[in-house]
Legacy VTK file of the C-alpha trace (Angstrom):
# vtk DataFile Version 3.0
C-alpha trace
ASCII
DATASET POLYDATA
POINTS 178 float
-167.134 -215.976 -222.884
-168.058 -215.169 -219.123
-168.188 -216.690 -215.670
-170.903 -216.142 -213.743
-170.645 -215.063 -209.919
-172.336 -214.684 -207.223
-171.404 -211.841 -205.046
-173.062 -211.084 -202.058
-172.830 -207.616 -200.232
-172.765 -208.559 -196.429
-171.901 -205.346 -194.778
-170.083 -202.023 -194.866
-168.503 -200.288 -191.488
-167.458 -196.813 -190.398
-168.749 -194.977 -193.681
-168.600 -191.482 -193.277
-169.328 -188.036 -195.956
-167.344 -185.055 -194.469
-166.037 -186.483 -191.353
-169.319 -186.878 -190.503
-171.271 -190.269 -189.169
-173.884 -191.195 -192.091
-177.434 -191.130 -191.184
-178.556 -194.092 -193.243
-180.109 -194.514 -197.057
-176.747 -195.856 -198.260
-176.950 -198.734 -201.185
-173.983 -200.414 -203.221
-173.341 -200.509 -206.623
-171.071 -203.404 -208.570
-169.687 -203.518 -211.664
-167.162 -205.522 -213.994
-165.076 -203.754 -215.734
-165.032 -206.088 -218.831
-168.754 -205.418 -219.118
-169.430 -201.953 -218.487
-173.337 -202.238 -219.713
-174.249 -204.440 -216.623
-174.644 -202.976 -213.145
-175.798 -204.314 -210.285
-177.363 -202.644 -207.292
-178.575 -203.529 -203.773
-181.715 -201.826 -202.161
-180.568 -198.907 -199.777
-180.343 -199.091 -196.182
-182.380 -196.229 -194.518
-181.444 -197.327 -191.153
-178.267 -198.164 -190.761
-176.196 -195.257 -190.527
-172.137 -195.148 -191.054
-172.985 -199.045 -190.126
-175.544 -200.360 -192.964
-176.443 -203.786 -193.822
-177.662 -205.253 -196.786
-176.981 -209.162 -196.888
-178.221 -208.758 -201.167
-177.331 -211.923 -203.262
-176.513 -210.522 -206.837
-175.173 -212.588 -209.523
-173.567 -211.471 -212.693
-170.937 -212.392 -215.594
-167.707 -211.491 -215.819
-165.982 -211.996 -218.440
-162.851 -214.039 -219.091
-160.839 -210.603 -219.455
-161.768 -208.641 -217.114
-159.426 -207.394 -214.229
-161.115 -205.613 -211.431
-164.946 -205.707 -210.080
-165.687 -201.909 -208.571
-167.742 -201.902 -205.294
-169.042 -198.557 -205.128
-170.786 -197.338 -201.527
-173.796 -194.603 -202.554
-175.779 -192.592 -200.340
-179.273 -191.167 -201.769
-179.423 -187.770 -201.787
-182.478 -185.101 -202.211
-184.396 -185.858 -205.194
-183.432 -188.766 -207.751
-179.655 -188.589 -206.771
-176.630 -190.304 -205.285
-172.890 -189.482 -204.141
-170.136 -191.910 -203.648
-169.054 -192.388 -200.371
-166.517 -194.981 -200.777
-165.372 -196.918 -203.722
-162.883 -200.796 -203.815
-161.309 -202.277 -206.907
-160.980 -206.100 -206.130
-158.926 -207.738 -208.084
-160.621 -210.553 -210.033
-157.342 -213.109 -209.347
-158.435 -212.771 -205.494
-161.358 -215.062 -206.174
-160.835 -216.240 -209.656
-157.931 -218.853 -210.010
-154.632 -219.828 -207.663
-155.563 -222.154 -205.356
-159.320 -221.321 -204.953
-161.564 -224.319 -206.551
-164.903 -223.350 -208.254
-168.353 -223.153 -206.097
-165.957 -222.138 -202.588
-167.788 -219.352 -200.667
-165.174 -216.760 -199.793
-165.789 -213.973 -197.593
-163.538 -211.227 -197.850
-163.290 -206.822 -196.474
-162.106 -204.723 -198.699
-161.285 -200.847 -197.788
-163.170 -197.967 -199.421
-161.722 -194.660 -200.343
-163.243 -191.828 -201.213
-162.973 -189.472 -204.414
-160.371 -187.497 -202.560
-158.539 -191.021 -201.960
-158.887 -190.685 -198.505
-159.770 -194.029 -196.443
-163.555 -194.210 -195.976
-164.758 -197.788 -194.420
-164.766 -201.117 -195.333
-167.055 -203.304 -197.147
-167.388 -206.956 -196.193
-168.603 -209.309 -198.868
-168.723 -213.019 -200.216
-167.940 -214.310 -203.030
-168.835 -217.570 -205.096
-167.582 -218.533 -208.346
-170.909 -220.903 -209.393
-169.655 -223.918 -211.802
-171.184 -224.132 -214.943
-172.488 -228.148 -215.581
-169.885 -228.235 -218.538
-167.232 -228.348 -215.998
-168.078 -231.729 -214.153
-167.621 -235.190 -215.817
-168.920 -238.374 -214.859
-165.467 -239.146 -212.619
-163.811 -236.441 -212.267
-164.243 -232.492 -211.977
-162.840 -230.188 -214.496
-161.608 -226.720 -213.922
-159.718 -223.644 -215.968
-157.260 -222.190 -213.487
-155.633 -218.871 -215.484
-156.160 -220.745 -218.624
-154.341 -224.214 -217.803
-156.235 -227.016 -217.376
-156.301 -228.715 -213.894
-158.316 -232.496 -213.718
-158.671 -234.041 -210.090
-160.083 -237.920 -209.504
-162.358 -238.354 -206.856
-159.962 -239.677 -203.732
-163.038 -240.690 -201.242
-164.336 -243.274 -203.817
-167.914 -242.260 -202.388
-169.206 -240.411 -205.219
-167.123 -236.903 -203.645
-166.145 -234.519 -205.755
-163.657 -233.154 -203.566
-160.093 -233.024 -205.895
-156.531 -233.304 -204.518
-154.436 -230.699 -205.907
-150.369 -230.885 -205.848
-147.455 -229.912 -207.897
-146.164 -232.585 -210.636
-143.016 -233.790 -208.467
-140.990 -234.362 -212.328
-141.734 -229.810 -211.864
-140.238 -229.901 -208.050
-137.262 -231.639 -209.601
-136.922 -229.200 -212.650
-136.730 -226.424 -210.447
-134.145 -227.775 -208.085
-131.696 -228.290 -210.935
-132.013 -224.591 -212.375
LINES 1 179
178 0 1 2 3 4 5 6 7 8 9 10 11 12 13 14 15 16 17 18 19 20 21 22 23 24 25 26 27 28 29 30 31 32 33 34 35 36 37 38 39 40 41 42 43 44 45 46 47 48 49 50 51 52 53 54 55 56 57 58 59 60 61 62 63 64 65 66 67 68 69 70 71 72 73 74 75 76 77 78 79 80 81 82 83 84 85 86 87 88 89 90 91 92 93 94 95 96 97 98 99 100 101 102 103 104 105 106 107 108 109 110 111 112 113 114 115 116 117 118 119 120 121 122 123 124 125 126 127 128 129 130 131 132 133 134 135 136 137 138 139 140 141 142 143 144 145 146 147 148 149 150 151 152 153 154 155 156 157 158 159 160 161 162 163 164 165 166 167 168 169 170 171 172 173 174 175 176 177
């Protein structure tokens, strides 16, 4: 069992490869580590330097037990090959569960570091858990949050699918008298 996502990689900022500004052909790499088959890739920016820009949609699963999504920054090199210039584990509970609801765009900046685990950049992406149709009932929107069930009822009583979220208050009152 998966989710799917759609993670879009916006931008990336000071990238350098020996202390030294990039001249461009840079391209990012993302992949799950639940699902180490499937690899996604943007196309490569030829002109934007230690400042490239991609703005690529790409959309993959990731499965229920995976922990981290790698964002690796490449740079093309002579020939056929590549070398990392920056690499960030994200943390798939930064945009998978808590609070967050299902189909929210989230942008978020991550830092890079480098294979000598030196700071290298930042990457700047967005990130969209889509909802599978499974999830939404006729009155009310369904959701998994870390494995627990959470059920909302419309409040607008327009046809919105907006939920209200709280804490049980018979929990608030549990806690107070531990």
């Amino acid at each position: 069992m998966s989710r799917s996502i759609e993670i879009t990689i916006i931008s990336s900022e000071n990238l350098q490869e020996n202390k030294k500004a990039l001249k461009g052909n840079t391209f990012v790499t993302v992949q799950c580590d639940g699902n180490r088959d499937e690899m996604s890739t943007t196309k490569v920016d030829s002109e934007g330097g230690s400042y490239p820009s991609w703005n690529e949609k790409l959309v993959m699963d990731v499965p229920l037990h995976a922990r981290f999504i790698t964002i690796e920054v490449k740079c093309k090199t002579r020939g056929n090959s590549s070398s990392s210039i920056g690499m960030a584990r994200i943390p798939v509970s930064d945009f998978i569960g808590g609070y967050v609801p299902e189909n929210q765009l989230q942008f978020l900046s991550y830092r890079l570091w480098d294979n000598k685990v030196s700071r290298n950049g930042i990457v700047n992406i967005s990130i969209r858990v889509k909802v599978s149709q499974n999830n939404y009932c006729s009155n009310s929107m369904s959701s998994a949050v870390n494995g627990v069930p959470v059920t909302g009822v419309p409040v607008a009583g327009n046809g919105s699918t907006r939920v209200v979220t709280g804490i049980p208050a018979a929990w608030l009152n549990y806690q107070r008298n531990i």
